[in-house]
One Martini backbone bead per residue (centre of mass of N, CA, C, O) as a GRO file, in nm:
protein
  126
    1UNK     BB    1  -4.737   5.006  -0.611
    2UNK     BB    2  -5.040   4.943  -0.707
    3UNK     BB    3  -5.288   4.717  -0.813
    4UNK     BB    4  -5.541   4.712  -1.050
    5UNK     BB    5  -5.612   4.403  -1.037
    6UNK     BB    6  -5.647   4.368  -0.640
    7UNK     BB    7  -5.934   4.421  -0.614
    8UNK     BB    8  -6.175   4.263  -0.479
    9UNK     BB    9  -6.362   4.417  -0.733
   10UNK     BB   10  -6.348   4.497  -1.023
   11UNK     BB   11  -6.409   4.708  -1.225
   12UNK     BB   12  -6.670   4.597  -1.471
   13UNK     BB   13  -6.765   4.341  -1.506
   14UNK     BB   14  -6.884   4.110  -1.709
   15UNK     BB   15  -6.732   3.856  -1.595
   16UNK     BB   16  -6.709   3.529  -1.449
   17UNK     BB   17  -6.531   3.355  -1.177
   18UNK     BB   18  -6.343   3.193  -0.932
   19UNK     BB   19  -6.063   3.339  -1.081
   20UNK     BB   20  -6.197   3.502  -1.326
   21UNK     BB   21  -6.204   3.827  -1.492
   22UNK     BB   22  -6.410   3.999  -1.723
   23UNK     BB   23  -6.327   4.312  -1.902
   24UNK     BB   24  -6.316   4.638  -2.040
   25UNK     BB   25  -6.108   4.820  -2.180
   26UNK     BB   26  -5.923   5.121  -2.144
   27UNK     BB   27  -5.750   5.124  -2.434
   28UNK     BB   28  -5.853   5.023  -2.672
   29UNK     BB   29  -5.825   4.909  -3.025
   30UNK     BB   30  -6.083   4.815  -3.029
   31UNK     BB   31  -6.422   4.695  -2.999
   32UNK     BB   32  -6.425   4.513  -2.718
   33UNK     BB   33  -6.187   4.502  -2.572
   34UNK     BB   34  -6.035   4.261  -2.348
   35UNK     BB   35  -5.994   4.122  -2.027
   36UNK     BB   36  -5.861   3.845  -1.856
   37UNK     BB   37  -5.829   3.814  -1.510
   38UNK     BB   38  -5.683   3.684  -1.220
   39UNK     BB   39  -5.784   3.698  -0.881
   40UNK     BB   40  -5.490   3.612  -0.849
   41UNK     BB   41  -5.182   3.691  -0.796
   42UNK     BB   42  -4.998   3.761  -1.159
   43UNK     BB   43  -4.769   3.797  -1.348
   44UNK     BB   44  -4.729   3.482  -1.489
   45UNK     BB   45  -4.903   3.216  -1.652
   46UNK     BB   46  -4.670   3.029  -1.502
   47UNK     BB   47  -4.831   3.039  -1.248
   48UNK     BB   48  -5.048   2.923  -1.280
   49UNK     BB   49  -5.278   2.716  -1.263
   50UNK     BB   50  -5.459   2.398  -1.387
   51UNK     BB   51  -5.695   2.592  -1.329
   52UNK     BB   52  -5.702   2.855  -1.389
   53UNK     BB   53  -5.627   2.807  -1.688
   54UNK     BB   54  -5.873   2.713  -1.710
   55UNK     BB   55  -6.069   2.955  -1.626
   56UNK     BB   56  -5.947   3.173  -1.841
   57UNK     BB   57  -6.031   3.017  -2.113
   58UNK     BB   58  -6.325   2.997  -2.024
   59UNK     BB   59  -6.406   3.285  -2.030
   60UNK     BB   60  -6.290   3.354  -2.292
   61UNK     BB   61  -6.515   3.221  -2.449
   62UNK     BB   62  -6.693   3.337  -2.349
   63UNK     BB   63  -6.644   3.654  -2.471
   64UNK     BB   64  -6.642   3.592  -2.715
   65UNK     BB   65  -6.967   3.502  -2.744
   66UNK     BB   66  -7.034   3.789  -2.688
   67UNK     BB   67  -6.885   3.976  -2.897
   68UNK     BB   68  -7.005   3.809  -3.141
   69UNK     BB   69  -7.328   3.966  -3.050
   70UNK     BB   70  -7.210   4.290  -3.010
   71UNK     BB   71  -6.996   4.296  -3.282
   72UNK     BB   72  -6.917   4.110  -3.528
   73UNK     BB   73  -6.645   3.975  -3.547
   74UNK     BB   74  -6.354   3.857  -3.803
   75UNK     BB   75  -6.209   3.803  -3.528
   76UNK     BB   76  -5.881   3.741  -3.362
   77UNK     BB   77  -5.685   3.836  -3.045
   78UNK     BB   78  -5.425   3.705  -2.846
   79UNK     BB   79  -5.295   3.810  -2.546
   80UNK     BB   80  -4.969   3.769  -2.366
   81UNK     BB   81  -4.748   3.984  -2.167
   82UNK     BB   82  -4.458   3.865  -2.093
   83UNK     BB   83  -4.302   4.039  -1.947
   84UNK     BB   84  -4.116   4.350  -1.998
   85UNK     BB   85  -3.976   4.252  -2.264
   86UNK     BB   86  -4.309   4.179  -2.353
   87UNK     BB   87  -4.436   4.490  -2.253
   88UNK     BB   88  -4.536   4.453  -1.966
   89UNK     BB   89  -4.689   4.706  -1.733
   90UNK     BB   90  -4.875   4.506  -1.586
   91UNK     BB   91  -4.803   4.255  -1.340
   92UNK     BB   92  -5.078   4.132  -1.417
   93UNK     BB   93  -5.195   3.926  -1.514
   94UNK     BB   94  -5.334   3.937  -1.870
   95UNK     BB   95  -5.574   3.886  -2.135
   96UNK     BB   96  -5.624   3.961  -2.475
   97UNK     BB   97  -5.939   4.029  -2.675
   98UNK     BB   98  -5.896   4.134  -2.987
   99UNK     BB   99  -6.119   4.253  -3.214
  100UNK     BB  100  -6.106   4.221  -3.606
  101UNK     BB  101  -6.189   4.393  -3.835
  102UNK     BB  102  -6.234   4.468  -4.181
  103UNK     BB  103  -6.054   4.754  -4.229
  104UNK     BB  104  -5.861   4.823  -3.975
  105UNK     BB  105  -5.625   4.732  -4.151
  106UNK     BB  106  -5.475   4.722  -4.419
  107UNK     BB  107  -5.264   4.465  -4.339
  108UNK     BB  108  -5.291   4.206  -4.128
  109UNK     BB  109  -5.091   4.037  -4.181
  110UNK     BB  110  -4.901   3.874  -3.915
  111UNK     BB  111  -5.021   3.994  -3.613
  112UNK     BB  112  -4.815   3.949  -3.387
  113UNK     BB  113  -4.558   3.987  -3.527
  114UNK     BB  114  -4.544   4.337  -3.525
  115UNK     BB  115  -4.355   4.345  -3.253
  116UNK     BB  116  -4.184   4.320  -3.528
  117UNK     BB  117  -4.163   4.462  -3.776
  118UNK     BB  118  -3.911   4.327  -3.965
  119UNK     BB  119  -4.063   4.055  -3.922
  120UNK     BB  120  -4.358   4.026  -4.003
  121UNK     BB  121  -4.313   4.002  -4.345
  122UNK     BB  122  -4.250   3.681  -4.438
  123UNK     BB  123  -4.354   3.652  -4.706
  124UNK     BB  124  -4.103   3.853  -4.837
  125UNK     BB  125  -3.871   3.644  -4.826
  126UNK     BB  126  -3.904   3.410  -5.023
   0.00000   0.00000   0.00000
């Protein structure tokens, strides 16, 4: 199976740099969802050079101040699934940059910990 994030070119490229480029998610969770994508194949993270990771971050922050002009919202999630057990479908590093809106959901709090759902609200446990 063929990696769809190793293609010469990625389609849709919102934004660039020598390492990485940032697309809209095709599978959105929210308006502006996007990924950041590291132009080198690589599973995980920790594959990444200290330039890579510079240059991922460095995109991120691009990325940020594009969606908050284009959709201002209330927030952000970042996330990166690093390997199968960590839910990663897609074997190429990719950050989600996932924007965050006011009554997007019930109760956000607790945000990425929701990934374990009975441990999510550590609040009630106190």
């Amino acid at each position: 199976m063929s990696c769809p994030f190793c293609a010469a070119e990625i389609p849709g490229a919102v934004l660039a740099n020598d390492h990485a480029v940032a697309v809209y998610d095709g599978f959105p969770v929210t308006p502006g969802h996007s990924l950041i994508i590291p132009r080198r194949h690589m599973a995980s993270f920790f594959e990444a050079s200290r330039e890579e990771r510079s240059a991922l971050l460095d995109l991120l922050e691009e990325m940020r101040a594009l969606l908050q002009r284009e959709h201002n919202p209330d927030g952000f999630n970042i996330g990166i699934n690093d390997g199968a057990a960590a839910g990663q479908t897609v074997m190429h590093l990719h950050i989600h940059l996932i924007p965050r809106y006011a009554g997007d959901t019930g109760d956000p709090r607790g945000g990425v910990r929701w990934i374990m759902p009975e441990k999510a609200p550590y609040w009630k446990r106190r």
